[in-house]
C-alpha positions as a Markdown table, in Angstrom:
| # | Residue | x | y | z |
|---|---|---|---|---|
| 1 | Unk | -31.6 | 8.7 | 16.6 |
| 2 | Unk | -32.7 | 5.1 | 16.5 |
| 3 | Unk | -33.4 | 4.9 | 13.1 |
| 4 | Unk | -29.7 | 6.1 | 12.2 |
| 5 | Unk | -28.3 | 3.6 | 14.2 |
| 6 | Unk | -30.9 | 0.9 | 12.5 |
| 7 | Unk | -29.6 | 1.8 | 9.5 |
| 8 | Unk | -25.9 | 1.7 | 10.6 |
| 9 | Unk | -26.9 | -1.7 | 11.9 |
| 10 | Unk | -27.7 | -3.1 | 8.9 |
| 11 | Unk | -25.5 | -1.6 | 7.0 |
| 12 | Unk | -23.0 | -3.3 | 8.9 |
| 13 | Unk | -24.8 | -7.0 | 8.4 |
| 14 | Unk | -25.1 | -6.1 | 4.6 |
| 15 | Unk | -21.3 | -5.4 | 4.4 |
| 16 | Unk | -20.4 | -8.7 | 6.1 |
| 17 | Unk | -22.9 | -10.5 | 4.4 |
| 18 | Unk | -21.4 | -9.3 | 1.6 |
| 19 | Unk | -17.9 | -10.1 | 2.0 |
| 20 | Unk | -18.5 | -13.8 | 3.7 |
| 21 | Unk | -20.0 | -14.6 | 0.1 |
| 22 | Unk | -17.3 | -13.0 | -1.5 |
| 23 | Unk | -15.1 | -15.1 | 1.0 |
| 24 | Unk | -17.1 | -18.0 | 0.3 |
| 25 | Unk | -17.2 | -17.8 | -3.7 |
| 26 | Unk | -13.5 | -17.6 | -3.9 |
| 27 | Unk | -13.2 | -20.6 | -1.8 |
| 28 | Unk | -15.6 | -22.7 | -3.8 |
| 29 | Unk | -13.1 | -21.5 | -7.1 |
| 30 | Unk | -9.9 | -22.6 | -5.1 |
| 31 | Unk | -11.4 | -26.0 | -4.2 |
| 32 | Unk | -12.1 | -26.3 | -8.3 |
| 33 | Unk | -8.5 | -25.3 | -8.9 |
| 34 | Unk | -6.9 | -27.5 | -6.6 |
| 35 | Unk | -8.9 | -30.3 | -8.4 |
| 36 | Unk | -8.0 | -28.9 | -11.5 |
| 37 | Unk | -4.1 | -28.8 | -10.5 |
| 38 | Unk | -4.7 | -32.4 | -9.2 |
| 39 | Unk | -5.4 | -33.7 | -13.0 |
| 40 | Unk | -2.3 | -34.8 | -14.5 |
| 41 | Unk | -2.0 | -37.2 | -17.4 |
| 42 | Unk | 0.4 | -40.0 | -17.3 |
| 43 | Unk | 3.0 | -38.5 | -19.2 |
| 44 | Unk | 4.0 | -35.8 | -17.3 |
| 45 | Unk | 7.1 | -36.3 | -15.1 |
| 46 | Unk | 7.0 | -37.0 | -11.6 |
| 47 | Unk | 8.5 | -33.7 | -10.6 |
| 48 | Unk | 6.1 | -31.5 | -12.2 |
| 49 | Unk | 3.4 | -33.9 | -11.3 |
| 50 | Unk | 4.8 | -33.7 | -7.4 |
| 51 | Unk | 4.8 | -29.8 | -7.7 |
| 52 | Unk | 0.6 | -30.2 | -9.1 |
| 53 | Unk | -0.3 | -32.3 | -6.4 |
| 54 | Unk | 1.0 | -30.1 | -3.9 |
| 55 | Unk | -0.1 | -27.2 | -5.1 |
| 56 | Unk | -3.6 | -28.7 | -5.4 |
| 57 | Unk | -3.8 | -30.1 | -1.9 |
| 58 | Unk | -2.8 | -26.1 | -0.8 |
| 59 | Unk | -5.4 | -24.9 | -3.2 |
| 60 | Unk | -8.5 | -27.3 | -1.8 |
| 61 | Unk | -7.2 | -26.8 | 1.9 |
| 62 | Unk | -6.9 | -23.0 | 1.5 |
| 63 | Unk | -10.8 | -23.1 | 0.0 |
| 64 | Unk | -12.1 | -25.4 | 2.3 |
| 65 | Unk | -11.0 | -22.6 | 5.0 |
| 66 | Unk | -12.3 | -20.0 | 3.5 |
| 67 | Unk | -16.0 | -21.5 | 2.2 |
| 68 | Unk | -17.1 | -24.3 | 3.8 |
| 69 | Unk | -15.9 | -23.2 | 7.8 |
| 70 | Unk | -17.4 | -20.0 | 7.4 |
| 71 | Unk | -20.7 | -21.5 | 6.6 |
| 72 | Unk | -20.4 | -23.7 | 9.6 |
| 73 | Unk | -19.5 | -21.1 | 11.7 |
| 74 | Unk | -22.9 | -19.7 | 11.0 |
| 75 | Unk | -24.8 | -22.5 | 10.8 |
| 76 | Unk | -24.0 | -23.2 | 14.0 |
| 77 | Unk | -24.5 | -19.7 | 15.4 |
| 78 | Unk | -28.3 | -19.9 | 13.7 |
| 79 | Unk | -27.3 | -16.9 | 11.8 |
């Protein structure tokens, strides 16, 4: 009995290990793309170059939630 609930235990652990680093990968690539979308050359016009900044700010917001908090979160707990 307690060994299947050991194992249920850390099955459970492994899963959301698993999915904060899935969680945290993607927002380490969303941070990249929203300094990515941030580049724009000096030709492009101020509309598009409006619509990029935007969208990178959004994109570097949105990864910062989802990788860096996380990782305080557990930091924090001492997990």
């Amino acid at each position: 009995m307690n060994s299947e609930f050991a194992e249920l235990s850390h099955a459970r652990y492994r899963s959301r290990t698993r999915r904060r680093r899935i969680l945290i990968l993607v927002g380490v690539l969303l941070i990249l793309a929203g300094y990515a979308l941030m580049a724009v050359s000096p030709e492009t016009s101020t509309d598009w170059a409006l619509a990029r900044a935007m969208g990178g700010m959004a994109c570097i917001a949105i990864g910062f939630a989802l990788a860096v908090l996380p990782m305080l979160s557990s930091w924090t707990r001492g997990e």
